[in-house]
Structure formats: C-alpha cells, structure tokens
N, C-alpha and C positions, 0 to 999 in steps of 0.2 A: 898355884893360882887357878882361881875355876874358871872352866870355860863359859863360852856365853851361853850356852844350852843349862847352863850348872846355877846359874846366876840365880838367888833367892827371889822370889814373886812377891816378898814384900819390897822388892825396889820399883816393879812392875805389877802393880796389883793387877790388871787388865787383864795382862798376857794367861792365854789359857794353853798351857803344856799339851801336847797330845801327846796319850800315853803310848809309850814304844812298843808293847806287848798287847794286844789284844784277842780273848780269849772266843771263841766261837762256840758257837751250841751245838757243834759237829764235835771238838774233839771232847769237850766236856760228857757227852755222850759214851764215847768212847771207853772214856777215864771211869765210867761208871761200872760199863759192860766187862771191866776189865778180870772183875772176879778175886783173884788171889790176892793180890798187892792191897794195899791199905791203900784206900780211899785220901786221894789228896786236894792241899785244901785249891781252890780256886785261882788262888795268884802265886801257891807255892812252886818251890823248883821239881822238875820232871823228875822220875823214879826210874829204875831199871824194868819193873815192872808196865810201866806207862812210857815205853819210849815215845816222843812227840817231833818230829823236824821241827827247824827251826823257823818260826814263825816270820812271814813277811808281808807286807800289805795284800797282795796279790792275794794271799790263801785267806786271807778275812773281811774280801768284799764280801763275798758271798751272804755270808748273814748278819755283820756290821757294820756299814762302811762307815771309812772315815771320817773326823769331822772333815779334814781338809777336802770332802768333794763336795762340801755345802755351797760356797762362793761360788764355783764353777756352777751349781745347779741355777745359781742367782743370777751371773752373768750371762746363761743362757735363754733363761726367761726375760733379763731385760732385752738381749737383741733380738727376741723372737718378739715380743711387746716395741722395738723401733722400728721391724721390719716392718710392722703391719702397721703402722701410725704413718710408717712413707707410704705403704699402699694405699691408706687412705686418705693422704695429701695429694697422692698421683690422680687418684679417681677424681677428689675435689677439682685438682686444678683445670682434668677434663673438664668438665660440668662447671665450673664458671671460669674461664682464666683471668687470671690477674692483669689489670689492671697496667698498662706501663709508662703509667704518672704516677706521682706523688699523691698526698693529701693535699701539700699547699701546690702544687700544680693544678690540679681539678678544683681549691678555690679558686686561684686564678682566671681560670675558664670560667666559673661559673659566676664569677665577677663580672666578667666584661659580658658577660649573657645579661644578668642583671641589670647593668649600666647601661645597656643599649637599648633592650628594654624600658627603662624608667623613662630616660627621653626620650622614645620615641612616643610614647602614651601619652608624657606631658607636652609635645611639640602639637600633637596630633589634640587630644584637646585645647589647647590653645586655639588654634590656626581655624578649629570647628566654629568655636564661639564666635570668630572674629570675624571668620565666613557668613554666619547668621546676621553679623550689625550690617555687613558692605553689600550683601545681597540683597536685590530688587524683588520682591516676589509681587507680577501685578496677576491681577483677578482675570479667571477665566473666559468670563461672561464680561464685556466690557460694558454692557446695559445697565451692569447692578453697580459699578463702581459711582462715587458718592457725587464727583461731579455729574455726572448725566442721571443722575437718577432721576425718575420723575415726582419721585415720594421727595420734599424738602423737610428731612428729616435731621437737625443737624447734630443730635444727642446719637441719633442709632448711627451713624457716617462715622462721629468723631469715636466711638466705644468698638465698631466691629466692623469696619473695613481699613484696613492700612495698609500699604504698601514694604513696608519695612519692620522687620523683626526688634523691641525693644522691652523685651523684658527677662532682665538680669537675674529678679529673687525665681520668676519661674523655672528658670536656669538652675537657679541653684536647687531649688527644691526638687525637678525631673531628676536631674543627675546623685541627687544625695539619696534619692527611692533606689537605687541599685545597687545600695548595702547591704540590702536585704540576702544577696546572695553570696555575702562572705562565708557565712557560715556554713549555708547548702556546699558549696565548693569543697571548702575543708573536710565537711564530712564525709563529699564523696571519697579524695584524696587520701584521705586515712581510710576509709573501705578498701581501699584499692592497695594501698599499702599495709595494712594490718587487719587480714584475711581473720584470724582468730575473734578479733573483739564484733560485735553488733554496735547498729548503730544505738539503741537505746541506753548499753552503757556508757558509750562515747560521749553521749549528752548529759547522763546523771556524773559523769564525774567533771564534767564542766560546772553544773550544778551546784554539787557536791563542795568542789573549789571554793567557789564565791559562800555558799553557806560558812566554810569554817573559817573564812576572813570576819565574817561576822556581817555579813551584807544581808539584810531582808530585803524582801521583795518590793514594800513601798520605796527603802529606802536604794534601790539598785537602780529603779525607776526612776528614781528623783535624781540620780545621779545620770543617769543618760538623756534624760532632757534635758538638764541644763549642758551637757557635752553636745548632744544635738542643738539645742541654740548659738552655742559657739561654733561649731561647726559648717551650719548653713549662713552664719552669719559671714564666716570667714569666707567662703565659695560666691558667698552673695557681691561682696569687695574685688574678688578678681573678677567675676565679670564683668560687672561695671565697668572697672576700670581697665579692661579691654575696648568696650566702646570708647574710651577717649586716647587710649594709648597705643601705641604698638605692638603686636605682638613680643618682641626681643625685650622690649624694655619691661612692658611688665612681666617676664618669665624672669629676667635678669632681676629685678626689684625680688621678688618672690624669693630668689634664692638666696637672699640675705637673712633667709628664716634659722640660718644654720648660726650665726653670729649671736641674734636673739636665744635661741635655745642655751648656748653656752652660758649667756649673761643670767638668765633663767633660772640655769640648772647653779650655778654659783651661790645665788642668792638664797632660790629657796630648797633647792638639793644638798647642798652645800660641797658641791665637788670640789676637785683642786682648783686650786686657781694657777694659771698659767698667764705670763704676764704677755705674749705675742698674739694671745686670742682677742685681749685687748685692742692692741693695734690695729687686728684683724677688724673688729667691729668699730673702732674709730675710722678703717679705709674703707669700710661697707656706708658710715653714715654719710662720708665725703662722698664720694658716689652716688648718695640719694639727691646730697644737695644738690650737685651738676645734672642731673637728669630734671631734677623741682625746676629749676633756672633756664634749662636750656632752649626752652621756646619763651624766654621772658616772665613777666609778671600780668604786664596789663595787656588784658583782650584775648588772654589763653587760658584753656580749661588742662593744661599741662600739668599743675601743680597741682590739683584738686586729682587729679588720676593718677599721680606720683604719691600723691597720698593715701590712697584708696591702697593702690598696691602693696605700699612698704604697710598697712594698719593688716592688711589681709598675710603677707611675712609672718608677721606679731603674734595675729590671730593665731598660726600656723602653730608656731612656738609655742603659746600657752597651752594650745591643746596638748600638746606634748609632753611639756613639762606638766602639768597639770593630772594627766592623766598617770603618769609617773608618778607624782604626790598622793593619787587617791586611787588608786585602783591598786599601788606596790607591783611588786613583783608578781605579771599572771602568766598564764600556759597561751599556746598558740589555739590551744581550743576557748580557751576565756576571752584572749583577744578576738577572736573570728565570733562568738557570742555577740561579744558588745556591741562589736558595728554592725551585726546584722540587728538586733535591738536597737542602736540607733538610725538605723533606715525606716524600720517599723515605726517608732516615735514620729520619724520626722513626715513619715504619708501619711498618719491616721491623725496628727494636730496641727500642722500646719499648712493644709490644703486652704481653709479659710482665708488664710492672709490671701495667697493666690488667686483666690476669687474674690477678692474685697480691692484688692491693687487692680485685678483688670478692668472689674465694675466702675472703678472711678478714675478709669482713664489714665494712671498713673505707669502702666506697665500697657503696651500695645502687642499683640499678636496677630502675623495675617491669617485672619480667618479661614479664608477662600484658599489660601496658599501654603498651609503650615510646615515649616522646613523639619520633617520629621526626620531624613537621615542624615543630615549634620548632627542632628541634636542626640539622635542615637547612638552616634559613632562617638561622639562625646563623652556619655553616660559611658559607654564600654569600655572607652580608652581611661577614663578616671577612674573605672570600677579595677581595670589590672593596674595602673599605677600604684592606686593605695593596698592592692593585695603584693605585687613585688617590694613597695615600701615598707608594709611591716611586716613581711614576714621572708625580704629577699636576704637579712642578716643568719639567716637557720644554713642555707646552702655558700655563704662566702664571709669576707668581712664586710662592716658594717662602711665599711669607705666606700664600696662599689657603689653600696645603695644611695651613698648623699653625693658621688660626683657623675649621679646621673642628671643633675639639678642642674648646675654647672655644665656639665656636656649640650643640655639644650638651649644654650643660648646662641651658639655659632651657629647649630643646626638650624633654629629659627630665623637668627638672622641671616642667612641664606636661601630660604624660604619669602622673608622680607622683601628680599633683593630681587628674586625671581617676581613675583606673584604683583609686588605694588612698585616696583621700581626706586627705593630707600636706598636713600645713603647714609652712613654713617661717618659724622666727621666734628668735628667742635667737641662742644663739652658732650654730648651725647655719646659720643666713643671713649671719652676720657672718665666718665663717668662708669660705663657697662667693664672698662678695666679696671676701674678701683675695686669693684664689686667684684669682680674675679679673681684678683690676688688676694681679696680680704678672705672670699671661701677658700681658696690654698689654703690661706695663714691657719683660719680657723682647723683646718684638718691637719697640722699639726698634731704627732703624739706631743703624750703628757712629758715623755723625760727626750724631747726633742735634743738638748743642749749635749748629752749620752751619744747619740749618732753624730753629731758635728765635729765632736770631739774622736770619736773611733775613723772620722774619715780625714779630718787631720795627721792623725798618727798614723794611719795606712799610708795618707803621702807623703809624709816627713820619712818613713821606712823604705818606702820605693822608692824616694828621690836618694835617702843616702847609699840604697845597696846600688843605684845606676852609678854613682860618682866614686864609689870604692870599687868599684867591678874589678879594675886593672889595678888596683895597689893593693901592697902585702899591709898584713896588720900592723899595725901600730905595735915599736917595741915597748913591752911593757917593764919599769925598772923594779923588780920584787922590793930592793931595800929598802924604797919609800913608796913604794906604790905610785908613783907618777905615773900619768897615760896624757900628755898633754892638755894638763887641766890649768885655764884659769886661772884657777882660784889659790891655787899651790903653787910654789915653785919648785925646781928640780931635787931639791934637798928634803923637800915634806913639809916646807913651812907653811902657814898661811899668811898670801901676800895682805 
C-alpha cells in the first residue's frame, strides 16, 4: 500500500511535491573540481570519487531555499502590513476620536434639534404677525395726526397716517424677498465644508443640473414665477388669516398641510395608498369643520379666516407636490437655486402690486410708525424655517421635520394663554384634537400593519414565557405526536 507521501498527483493535481534532495551550487562545484572521477550527472547517485554527506535542509538554504519558507515570508509581511494599519488606526483615532453614538443615535439628536428648531421659527413668525395686527403704533408728533390736522385733507389722512398695521400681501411680499439668501447660505456652507471645490464650480454644476433635465433659461423662468405666485399667494392667506384668527388655530389649520400632500401625492405621484392616511384626512377635515362653526355662522368673520387658513394648508401642498412633478428629482444645491431665484422673481415683479394696494387704500401702513422689527424677526424666523424644512431631511429623518408642525401648536397655545388670556374649551379644542391625531395618523409608515403585528407577537411571547416560568414542558407523545392540541386527540386523530 503506498503511503500518503507516495500517493499519485493525478488524484491531487494541485499538490506540489517538494523535492527531497536538493542540489547546491557549492557542491556541484565541487563535483567538478574533482578531476579524476567521471563527471556526474546532476541528480545521479554519489561516486567514491565524489564522496557528498548526506543532504539536509539546513546545508541548502544557503543557495536555495525551500519552497516551504515562501508562506512563512507571506505571513510575515501580512503581520508587518497589520501592524502598521493598527498603527495607523491608533494615530487616527488620536486625531479624531470616535464618536460614542451610533448613526441612528446622532439622527436622533439631530432630529429633536431639527423639531425644535422648526417650531420655534414657525411660533415666532406667527406670534410676529399677530403682534403687528394687535399693536397700536400712534404718531410722534400729535400735530400731524389726521384729526387735528389743520390741513382738511381727507384722501392724504385716509392713504398715509394710521394707527394700525394692515397689510397682509405687504407681508407676504417683505418676508418672501428673504429667499434670496438660500442659496448665498448654501454656498457658504459648502465652502466651509468642501475646502477643495470653488465657488464657481459649485454654481456651474448647479447649472449644469438643470441644463441636462432639459430646462432652458426662458423656460426655468417661466416655471419659477408661476412657483413664485403660488407661493406669495399661499403666505398672502396666512397672514390674513391671522388678523381674524388666533394664533393656535391657524398654526393648527396650517398643519393639516401634511394630509393634503399625501392626498396629492396619491393622485398625481401615484404613491402607495395606505388606507389609515385616509382617515387621517377625514379627522383633519372634521376638525376644520368644528373650528369653521365654533364662533357660529351669523355676525363672525370665523369662517372666512378658517378658510383662508385651511386654502393657505392646500396652497402649501401643492407647492410641494407640484414641485415634485416638475422639477423631479433635484440636488440640495438646485433646491437652494430655485428659492433663491424665486425671491429674485418675487422683488423685481411684484413690487407693483404693493404700491398699487397701498395707493388705493386697500392695504394700510403706519407711516410715522412703521413696525420694522416684528416684521424683520418674521422675515428671519421664516427664512430658517423654510431652510431646516427643506433641507433638515439631509442631517435626520424626514418625521423630525414634519412633527415640528404639530409641536407648535401647544407651544402657541401657551403663548395664547399667557399674552391674550384664551381659553380653549368647546368645539375649538375638540377641533385643534382632531387635527392632531389626524397628523399622527398621517405619519404613519407605509407597512404600519408589519410593527402592529411584531408587537403583538413580542406580547403574546412575553406573556406566555411569564406564565410557563414555573412549569416543566409539556410531555410530548412521539407515537402520535400529541402536544395538547385541539385539534387532534390523544391517538393522532383529527377531532
């Protein structure tokens, strides 16, 4: 029988034999110098003339080592290549240490950063506006005010001295001029974060972008004015409907924008449909109606500012969706473009309006007195809302950003409560609740039914390992397989 060293190579093609004898260029030398003896061949056996000891590894490193010290050479190079790759883990970890959060932990944070953020911006412009309708601003000089003037002038009285702040679209138009600086922002942002690029390539590949969507220049145009008239149109609606409404109620109206988007995005997105988002927006509509009704019908301007609110929602929505349908999928440098392009559109075409509303008395400003930082802190506080809104999804999930919406409604109404002395009680609370568990419902994931069901089975497992704790298992019968079933009786049958 042969042994495993004997074993034919055609059963192990692979296996490469090392040869047992290996000849050196020392004694081959040798065997040359030897003179007398006949010259032998290479692998032949030793001669009397050519005595040789007997060959062993040792006497033929010297001029050909084995193959067997190749792996060893390999194995030393790998752990000299792992030493130094921990060396230079060690040094890194000097120079920045890690981190000791997770990823979804530092979303986490950076979520409720987000969400505290968003409502505070949107409480704080709220509460601006509403500051500006409830505020008294009288004139400096009480000579020049319209009753004691001595000039009976009652065209220049009723156009340029007032008492009282009223005008909404000016509102919306100041505060929509501060788009301008979404994009200046970004860019610095990314200078500061990516030291390698310039800013002029940062801009040609924003560009760049939009050209290979196939957008020309009239035609980009054309598309951000009309995003700008929707837009100033929608800001125009909540202010308004701040002068007749509350603050709480229209923030709370406003946040039924999330219901509409889903209905939206269904229709002309064609997203999933989930049938609890439904609900969600049927307990959103029920909640518009109890806030429409809650001051009555006849001799209140309730309903007409409930409307105003929940059209400006809407408004809200379709820019959204809308801009989803036409714009596609763009970069956070094409989004920070657009809006700053639509600030541009909306100060260089629709100043006019603003001087043609104040000319004809339809929009009032105190002249003498003009509430410049309310209206500033306004503009600032909606200029960081809409920049953490669309671009506070890049740093957490996209839930932080919409249950900032939702978060300021308590905070407002607590502000309510302090500042005007508001109670909240009748349909007007039963209302601001429907509208809040409707935005819950709506933030629902899509395969919700998936977690209902794993948290079931998590307590139907914990209840039974609490209730078997103290008994032994159940015997089980091999010959029929019975384990106290039901369905079988002791013998295997089915009852």
């Amino acid at each position: 029988m042969a042994r495993d060293g004997d074993v034919p190579t055609i059963f192990n093609p692979k296996r490469v034999r090392t040869p047992s004898v290996i000849i050196t260029s020392e004694e081959v030398a040798e065997s040359v110098q030897g003179g007398d003896g006949e010259r032998e061949r290479p692998n032949g056996p030793p001669t009397p003339l050519s005595p040789r000891a007997p060959l062993t590894p040792q006497t033929s490193v010297s001029s050909a080592p084995p193959l067997t010290t190749q792996p060893s050479l390999q194995q030393a190079y790998s752990e000299s290549a792992g030493s130094s790759q921990d060396e230079e883990r060690q040094l890194r970890d000097k120079k920045c240490p890690r981190s000791c959060c997770s990823k979804v932990a530092k979303k986490m944070y950076y979520g409720l950063c987000v969400t505290t953020t968003v409502f505070a911006s949107w409480v704080t412009v709220t509460h601006c506006i509403k500051y500006m309708y409830h505020q008294k601003y009288p004139h400096t000089d009480s000579s020049l005010s319209s009753t004691e003037s001595p000039i009976n002038n009652n065209y220049t009285s009723r156009i340029r001295t007032h008492h009282y702040y009223n005008a909404p679209f000016f509102t919306a138009w100041f505060c929509t001029n501060w788009l301008i600086f979404f994009y200046p922002l970004y860019l610095i942002i990314m200078l500061i974060h990516n030291k390698c690029k310039s800013a002029n390539a940062i801009v040609a590949d924003a560009f760049t972008d939009f050209k290979e969507k196939g957008f020309t220049f009239a035609r980009f145009l054309s598309r951000c004015g009309l995003f700008c008239l929707l837009w100033v149109v929608t800001i125009y609606m909540y202010t308004y409907a701040l002068k007749i409404l509350l603050s709480t109620d229209v923030v709370a109206l406003f946040a039924t924008n999330v219901s509409c988007v889903y209905l939206l995005s269904w229709v002309i997105l064609h997203e999933q449909f989930v049938g609890v988002r439904i609900v969600a927006a049927i307990l959103c509509d029920t909640g518009i109606a109890l806030l429409a009704y809650m001051d009555g019908i006849t001799g209140s301007s309730t309903l007409g500012g409930v409307v105003l609110a929940a059209c400006a929602a809407a408004g809200f929505a379709i820019f959204k969706v809308l801009f989803r349908k036409v714009m596609g999928d763009v970069s956070t440098g094409q989004r920070a473009l657009f809006f700053s392009i639509l600030g541009v559109v909306n100060a260089t075409l629709l100043w006019p309006v603003c001087l043609a509303l104040y000319l004809t008395g339809s929009e009032q400003l105190p002249a003498h007195r003009m509430p410049w930082l309310p209206l500033l802190l306004a503009s600032v506080a909606l200029l960081v809302f809409h920049l953490v809104f669309q671009f506070g999804n890049l740093m957490t999930y996209n839930v932080f950003v919409s249950l900032g919406l939702i978060t300021a409604v308590p905070v407002s109404a607590a502000l309510d409560v302090v500042l005007y002395g508001v109670e909240f009680e009748g349909m007007k609370l039963a209302g601001i609740i429907l509208i809040a568990v409707g935005f819950f419902l709506v933030m629902f994931p899509d395969n919700w039914p998936d977690y209902i069901m794993r948290l079931l089975r998590w307590s139907r497992r914990r209840q039974r390992g609490a209730d078997g704790a103290g008994r032994s298992r159940d015997a089980v019968d091999y010959r029929t397989g019975y384990i106290r079933s039901h369905l079988r009786s002791p013998s295997g049958r089915v009852r």
